[in-house]
C-alpha positions in Angstrom: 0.0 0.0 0.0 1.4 3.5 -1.3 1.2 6.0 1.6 0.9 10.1 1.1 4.7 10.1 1.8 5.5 8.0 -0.9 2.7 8.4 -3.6 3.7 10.3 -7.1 1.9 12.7 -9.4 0.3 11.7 -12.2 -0.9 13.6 -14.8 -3.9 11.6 -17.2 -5.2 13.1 -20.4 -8.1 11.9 -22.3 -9.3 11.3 -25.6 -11.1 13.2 -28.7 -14.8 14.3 -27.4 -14.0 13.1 -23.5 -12.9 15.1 -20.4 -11.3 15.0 -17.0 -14.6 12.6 -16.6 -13.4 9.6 -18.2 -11.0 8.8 -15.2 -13.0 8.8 -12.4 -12.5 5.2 -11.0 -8.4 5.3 -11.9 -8.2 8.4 -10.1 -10.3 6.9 -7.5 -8.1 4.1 -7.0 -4.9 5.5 -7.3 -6.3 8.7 -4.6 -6.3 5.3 -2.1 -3.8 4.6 -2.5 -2.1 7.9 -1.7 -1.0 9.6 -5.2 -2.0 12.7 -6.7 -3.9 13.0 -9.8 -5.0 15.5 -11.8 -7.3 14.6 -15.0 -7.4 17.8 -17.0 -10.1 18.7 -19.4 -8.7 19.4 -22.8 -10.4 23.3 -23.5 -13.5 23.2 -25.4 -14.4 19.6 -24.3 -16.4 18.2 -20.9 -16.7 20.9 -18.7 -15.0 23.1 -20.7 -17.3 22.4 -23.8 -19.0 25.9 -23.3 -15.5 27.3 -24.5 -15.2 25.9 -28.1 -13.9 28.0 -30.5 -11.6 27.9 -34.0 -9.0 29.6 -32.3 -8.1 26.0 -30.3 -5.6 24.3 -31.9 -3.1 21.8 -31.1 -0.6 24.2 -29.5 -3.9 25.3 -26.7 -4.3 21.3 -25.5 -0.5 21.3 -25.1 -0.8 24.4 -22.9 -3.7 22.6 -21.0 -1.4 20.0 -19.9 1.9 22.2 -19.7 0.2 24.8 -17.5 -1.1 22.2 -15.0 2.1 20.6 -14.0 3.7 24.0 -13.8 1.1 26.0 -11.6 1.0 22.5 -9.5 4.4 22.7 -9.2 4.5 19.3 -10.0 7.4 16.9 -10.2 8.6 13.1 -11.0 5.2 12.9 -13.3 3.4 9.9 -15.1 2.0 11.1 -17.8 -0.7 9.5 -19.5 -1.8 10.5 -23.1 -5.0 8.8 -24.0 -5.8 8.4 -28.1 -5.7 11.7 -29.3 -4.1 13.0 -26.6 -1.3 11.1 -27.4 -0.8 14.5 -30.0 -1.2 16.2 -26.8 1.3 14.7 -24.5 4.3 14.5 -27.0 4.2 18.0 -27.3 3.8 18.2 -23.6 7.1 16.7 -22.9 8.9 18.9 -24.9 8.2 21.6 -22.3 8.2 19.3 -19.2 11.5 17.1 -19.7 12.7 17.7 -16.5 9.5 17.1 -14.7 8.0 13.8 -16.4 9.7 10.5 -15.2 7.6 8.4 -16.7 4.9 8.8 -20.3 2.5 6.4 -21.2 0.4 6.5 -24.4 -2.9 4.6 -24.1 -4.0 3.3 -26.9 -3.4 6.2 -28.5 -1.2 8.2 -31.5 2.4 7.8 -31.0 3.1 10.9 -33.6 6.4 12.4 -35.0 7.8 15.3 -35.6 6.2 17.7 -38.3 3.2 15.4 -38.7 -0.8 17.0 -38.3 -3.8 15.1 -37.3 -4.9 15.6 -41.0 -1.8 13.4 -42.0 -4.0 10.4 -40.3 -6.6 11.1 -42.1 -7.7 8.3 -44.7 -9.4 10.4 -48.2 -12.8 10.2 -46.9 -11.8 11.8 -43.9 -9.9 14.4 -45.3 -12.4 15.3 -47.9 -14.9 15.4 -44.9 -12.4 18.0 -42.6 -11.7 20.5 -45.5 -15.8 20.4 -45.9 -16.3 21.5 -42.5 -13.4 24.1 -42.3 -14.6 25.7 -45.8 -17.9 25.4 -44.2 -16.5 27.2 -41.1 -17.6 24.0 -38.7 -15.0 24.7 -35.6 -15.8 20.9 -34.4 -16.9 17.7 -35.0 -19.1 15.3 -33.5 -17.4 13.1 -30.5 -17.1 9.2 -30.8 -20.2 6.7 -29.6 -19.7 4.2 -27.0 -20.5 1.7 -29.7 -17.3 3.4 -31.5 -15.6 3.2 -28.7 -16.2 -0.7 -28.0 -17.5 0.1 -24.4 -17.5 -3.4 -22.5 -20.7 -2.5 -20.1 -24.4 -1.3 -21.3 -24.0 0.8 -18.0 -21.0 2.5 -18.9 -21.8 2.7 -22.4 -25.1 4.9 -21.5 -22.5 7.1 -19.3 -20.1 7.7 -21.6 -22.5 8.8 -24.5 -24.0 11.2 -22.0 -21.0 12.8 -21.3 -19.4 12.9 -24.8 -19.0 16.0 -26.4 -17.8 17.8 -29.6 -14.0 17.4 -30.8 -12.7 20.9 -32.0 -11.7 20.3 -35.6 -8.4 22.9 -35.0 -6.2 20.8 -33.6 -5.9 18.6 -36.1 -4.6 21.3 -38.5 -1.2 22.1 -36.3 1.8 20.8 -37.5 3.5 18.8 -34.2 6.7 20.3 -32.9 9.1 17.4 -31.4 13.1 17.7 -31.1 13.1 14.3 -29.2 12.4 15.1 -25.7 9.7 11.7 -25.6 12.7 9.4 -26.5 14.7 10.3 -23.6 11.9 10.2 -20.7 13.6 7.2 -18.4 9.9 5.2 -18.7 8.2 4.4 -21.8 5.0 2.0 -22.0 2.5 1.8 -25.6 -0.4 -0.1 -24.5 -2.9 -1.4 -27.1 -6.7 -2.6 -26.5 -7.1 -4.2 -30.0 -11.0 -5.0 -29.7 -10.9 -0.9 -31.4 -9.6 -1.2 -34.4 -7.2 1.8 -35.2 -4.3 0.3 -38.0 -2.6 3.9 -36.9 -2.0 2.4 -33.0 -1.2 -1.2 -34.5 1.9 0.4 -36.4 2.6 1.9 -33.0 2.2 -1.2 -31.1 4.6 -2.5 -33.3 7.2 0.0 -33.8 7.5 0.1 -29.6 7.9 -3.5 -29.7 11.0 -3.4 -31.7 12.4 -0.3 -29.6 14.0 -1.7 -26.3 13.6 1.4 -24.7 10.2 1.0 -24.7 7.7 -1.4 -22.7 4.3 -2.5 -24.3 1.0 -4.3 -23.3 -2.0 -5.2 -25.2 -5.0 -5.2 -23.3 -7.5 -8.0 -25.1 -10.4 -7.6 -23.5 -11.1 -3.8 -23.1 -11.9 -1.6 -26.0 -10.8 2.0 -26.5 -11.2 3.1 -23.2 -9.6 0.7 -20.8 -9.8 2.9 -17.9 -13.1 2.8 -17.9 -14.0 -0.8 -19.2 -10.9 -2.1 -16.9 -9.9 0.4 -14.3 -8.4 -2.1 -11.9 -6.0 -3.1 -14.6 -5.2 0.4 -15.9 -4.3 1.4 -11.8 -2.0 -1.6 -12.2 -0.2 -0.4 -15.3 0.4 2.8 -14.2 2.1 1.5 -10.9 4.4 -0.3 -12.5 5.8 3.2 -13.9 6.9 4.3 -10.5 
């Protein structure tokens, strides 16, 4: 059992149309068991939904993040990057080297330098996203739990009541990175591969063949383990300390 003079910080990030929300019973759990957390809401989403705008871009989720650990003077950090937020926490760590110990990217994008959201894109997608922006759309519709693979009927009716709208700016940013994620001491990709994403199977893949990384696939939780398998997410996480 972790006590308060011994727990860590960790910082968790969701995914495209979630919030702070989605990691209630990890944060929970790890609370217990004596860490900090702090789940912030990307602005413009959950809580922060009543804020969307097309001036949000990539660079204003990064700040999010960056601006929390900073003004909560935290240090020695997990960092969790959830899906898209895996955009989100690589250009993080370029600002909080010193302070992260420890990144994890949860099933989500494991992006390099120069590339945009857009660059994932498949034609059809594309074609839709210059639509909207010519249209002058500044978001798009969030994911469904039936999208999202959630496990539970329960948890599925949650999660499409709290879903909101994904602002459609972020995705037109190019990414920033001069290699400050490759030397963060503790590395883990972990894959839930009942959501199929071919973009976070080439990640799985490429970490597996990286020995400074760790990996895990997660076979019976769809895109959003924490809330389809919270005890084993808490466990994951504690083996980055």
């Amino acid at each position: 059992m972790v006590t308060a003079n011994n727990g860590r910080d960790f910082v968790l990030v969701h995914g495209a149309g979630h919030g702070g929300w989605m990691w209630k019973k990890v944060r929970d759990q790890l609370h217990a068991k004596g860490h900090r957390v702090f789940t912030p809401t990307l602005t413009g989403l959950g809580e922060r939904s009543h804020l969307m705008s097309a001036d949000i871009s990539l660079q204003t989720h990064i700040d999010d993040v960056v601006n929390v650990v900073k003004w909560e003077d935290l240090t020695d950090v997990v960092l969790v990057g959830h899906s898209y937020s895996g955009w989100v926490v690589s250009g993080a760590i370029e600002k909080l080297e010193e302070r992260v110990s420890a990144i994890v990217y949860l099933d989500a994008f494991l992006p390099d330098n120069g590339q945009r959201g857009m660059d994932f894109l498949n034609e059809q997608q594309t074609a839709a996203f210059e639509e909207a922006q010519k249209r002058g759309d500044v978001s798009r519709p969030g994911p469904t739990s039936a999208a999202l693979k959630i496990q539970s009927p329960e948890d599925a009716e949650w999660v499409d009541s709290k879903i909101t709208q994904q602002p459609i700016g972020v995705s037109f940013q190019a990414l920033e990175l001069t290699g400050a994620r490759e030397r963060v001491a503790k590395k883990l990709y972990v894959r839930a591969p009942l959501f199929p994403q071919p973009r976070f199977d080439a990640a799985l893949e490429r970490c597996q063949k990286d020995p400074t990384w760790e990996t895990l696939v997660m076979e019976n939780c769809g895109h959003d383990p924490m809330i389809d398998d919270p005890d084993a997410v808490v466990a994951l996480l504690e083996r980055m300390l």
